[in-house]
C-alpha positions, 0 to 999 in steps of 0.5 A: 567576497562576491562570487565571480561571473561565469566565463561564458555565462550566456515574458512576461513576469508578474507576481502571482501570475499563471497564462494560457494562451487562446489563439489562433496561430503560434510559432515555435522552436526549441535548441539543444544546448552544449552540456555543462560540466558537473562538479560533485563535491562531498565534504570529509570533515571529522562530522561526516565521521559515521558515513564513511566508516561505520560498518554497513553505510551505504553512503559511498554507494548513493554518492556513486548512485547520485553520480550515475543519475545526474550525467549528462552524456557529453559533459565531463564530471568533476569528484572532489572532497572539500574541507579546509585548506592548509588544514592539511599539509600538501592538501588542498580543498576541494581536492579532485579525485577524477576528471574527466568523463563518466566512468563507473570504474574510475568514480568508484574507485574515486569515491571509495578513495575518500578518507578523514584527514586530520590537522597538521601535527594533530590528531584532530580531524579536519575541519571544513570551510563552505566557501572556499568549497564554493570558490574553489568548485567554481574556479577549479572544478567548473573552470569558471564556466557555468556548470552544476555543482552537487554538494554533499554536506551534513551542514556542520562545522566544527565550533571553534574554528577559526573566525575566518571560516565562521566569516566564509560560512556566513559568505557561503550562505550569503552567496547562495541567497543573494549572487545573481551568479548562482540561479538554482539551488534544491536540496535533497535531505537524506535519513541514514543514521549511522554511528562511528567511533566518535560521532552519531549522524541522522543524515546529511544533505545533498545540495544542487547548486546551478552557477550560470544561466546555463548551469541552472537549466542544467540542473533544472532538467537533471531534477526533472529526468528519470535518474534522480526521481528514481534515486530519491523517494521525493522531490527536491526542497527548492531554495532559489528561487524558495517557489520554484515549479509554480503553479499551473493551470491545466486544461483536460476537456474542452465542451465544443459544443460543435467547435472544432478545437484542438492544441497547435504548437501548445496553443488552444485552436477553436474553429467554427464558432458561429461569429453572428450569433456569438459563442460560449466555450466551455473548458474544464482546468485543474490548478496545479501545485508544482511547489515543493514543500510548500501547501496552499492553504489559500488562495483565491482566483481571478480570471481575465481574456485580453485580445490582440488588436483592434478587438478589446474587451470583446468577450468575458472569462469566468472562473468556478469555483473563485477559491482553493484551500489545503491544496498539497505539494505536487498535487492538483485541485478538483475541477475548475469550470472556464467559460469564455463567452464571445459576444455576436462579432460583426462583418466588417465593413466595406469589400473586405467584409463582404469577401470574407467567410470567418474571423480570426480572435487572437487573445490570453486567457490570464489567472491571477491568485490573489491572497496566495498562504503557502505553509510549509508541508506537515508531512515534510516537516514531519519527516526532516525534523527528527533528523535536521532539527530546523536547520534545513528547513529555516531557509525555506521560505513561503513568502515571495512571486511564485513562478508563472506556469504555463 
């Protein structure tokens, strides 16, 4: 079954492609958008055994941690367990401990509240179900309206469930994938090996799912504030889009040669250029790897300026050097040399000419990567592995557009 549209869900885009704009004027604006609620759902099947009752677990406290972390003043948070439903009798899945606003107390006391419930008329323990958790996080804990829901899971299921939940499992991932209605999903692997009475874990997975448009900027700027980069030794693995975060070219000197040149609004502004003799302007740009965990093995690059107006073709671009290689996770290149060469512009004919003192050029500076190889990152690998085998990481792809920095 597809997953519902939220109630009130509310440039350029080519493959491979990173812009930066030289002109000479530019408007802007930025709005606040209404918080979304939150919903932070932790699975309490029997596989989660080791984490909520082996002794000295700290499990408890990173889900209070993570709660703290990711808030957002003025939007409310859900906490609920999910498991299966009518596996428990008068027990519903998800199962909300606390609505409401942020309270330290009262999530404690939620979070500690969270058991392993067992089958009715067994002694087994329950089991879980991925979408039903999904749906019912959605409709119950979001209120069908775009919002963020943080999934703490160990990615198991018991196997030999039932063939309705094997089918809802393959839905759940099916819908992570493909539903428009989900537009951001990371994950943060966590190692903590724990023992209980019948299970060993190495760790479990701690999942950021953004449903709605305003639910995926939502949890975009949570992954970017200070809260949750203090709280992981890491970035997050980025699963939708794989390629999230980009890669940028950033500008760090500027050789004026006399010019005038400075950002205005976020745009690169050059005054004084001499138009009768022409001019070449010197930039020195680094490119910048925002994917995680994927490295560029390789890639090579083009460099192209297209004006606005009457005025196309008038200069050249050129990028040195044209290739980079082993370029790591949150890392940038060394220099990159730019030079962008304007030929001798003439007067304009006529009165308006001989009146006017200066020109204006407006244009787009555009890199294109060509033969981009992203790998997965061997540090990264190194580290996932011994805890997640290739689970986790199988769903992350190095293949695809990656996104356009600016």
């Amino acid at each position: 079954m597809p997953l519902p549209r939220p109630a009130a869900a509310h440039g350029m885009s080519a493959f491979l492609r990173a812009v930066m704009m030289l002109v000479l004027a530019l408007g802007g604006h930025a709005w606040a958008e209404t918080p979304v609620r939150q919903v932070f759902l932790v699975q309490d099947s029997g596989w989660m055994e080791p984490f909520l009752t082996a002794e000295g677990s700290q499990f408890r406290p990173l889900v209070e941690a993570l709660v703290a972390a990711a808030r957002v003043p003025g939007a409310d948070i859900a906490v609920a367990t999910f498991g299966q439903a009518r596996q428990v009798g008068g027990r519903p899945s998800p199962r909300i401990l606390y609505d409401g606003a942020y309270d330290a107390a009262r999530i404690r006391a939620a979070i500690a509240a969270i058991d392993l419930p067992r089958k009715a008329g067994s002694a087994a323990y329950a089991d879980a179900d991925f979408n039903g958790a999904l749906l019912g996080a959605i409709r119950t804990g979001l209120r069908g309206r775009d919002g963020v829901i943080w999934m703490v899971t160990n990615n198991k299921n018991s196997p030999g469930n039932s063939a309705e939940v094997a089918r809802n499992t393959a839905a759940f991932y099916t819908a992570l994938r493909e539903s428009d209605a989900i537009s951001r999903i990371v994950a943060y692997p966590v190692r903590m090996p724990l023992k209980g009475r019948n299970f060993a874990e190495g760790g479990f997975v701690i999942y950021g799912i953004g449903y709605g448009a305003a639910g995926g900027r939502a949890l975009e700027a949570a992954v970017a504030a200070p809260g949750l980069k203090a709280l992981f030794n890491h970035p997050p693995v980025n699963l939708k889009p794989v390629l999230a975060g980009g890669l940028t070219l950033r500008f760090d000197r500027l050789d004026t040669g006399g010019l005038q040149a400075g950002l205005e609004n976020g745009v690169l502004v050059v005054r004084g250029a001499d138009a009768t003799a022409g001019t070449a302007l010197r930039l020195t740009a680094h490119l910048q790897n925002g994917l995680y965990p994927q490295r560029v093995a390789a890639t090579r690059l083009a460099l192209s300026w297209s004006e606005v107006g009457t005025e196309a073709g008038l200069a050249q671009a050129a990028v040195s050097p044209a290739e980079i290689a082993d370029l790591a996770p949150q890392a940038e290149s060394g220099p990159l040399s730019v030079v962008l060469t304007l030929p001798p512009i003439r007067r304009p004919s006529g009165l308006a000419g001989l009146l006017s003192d200066g020109r204006t050029v407006d244009g787009t500076l555009t890199l294109r990567l060509a033969g981009l190889r992203p790998t997965l990152d061997p540090a990264f690998l190194g580290r996932v592995r011994p805890t997640f085998g290739s689970g986790l990481v199988s769903g992350v792809q190095v293949g695809g557009p990656v996104g356009v920095g600016g």
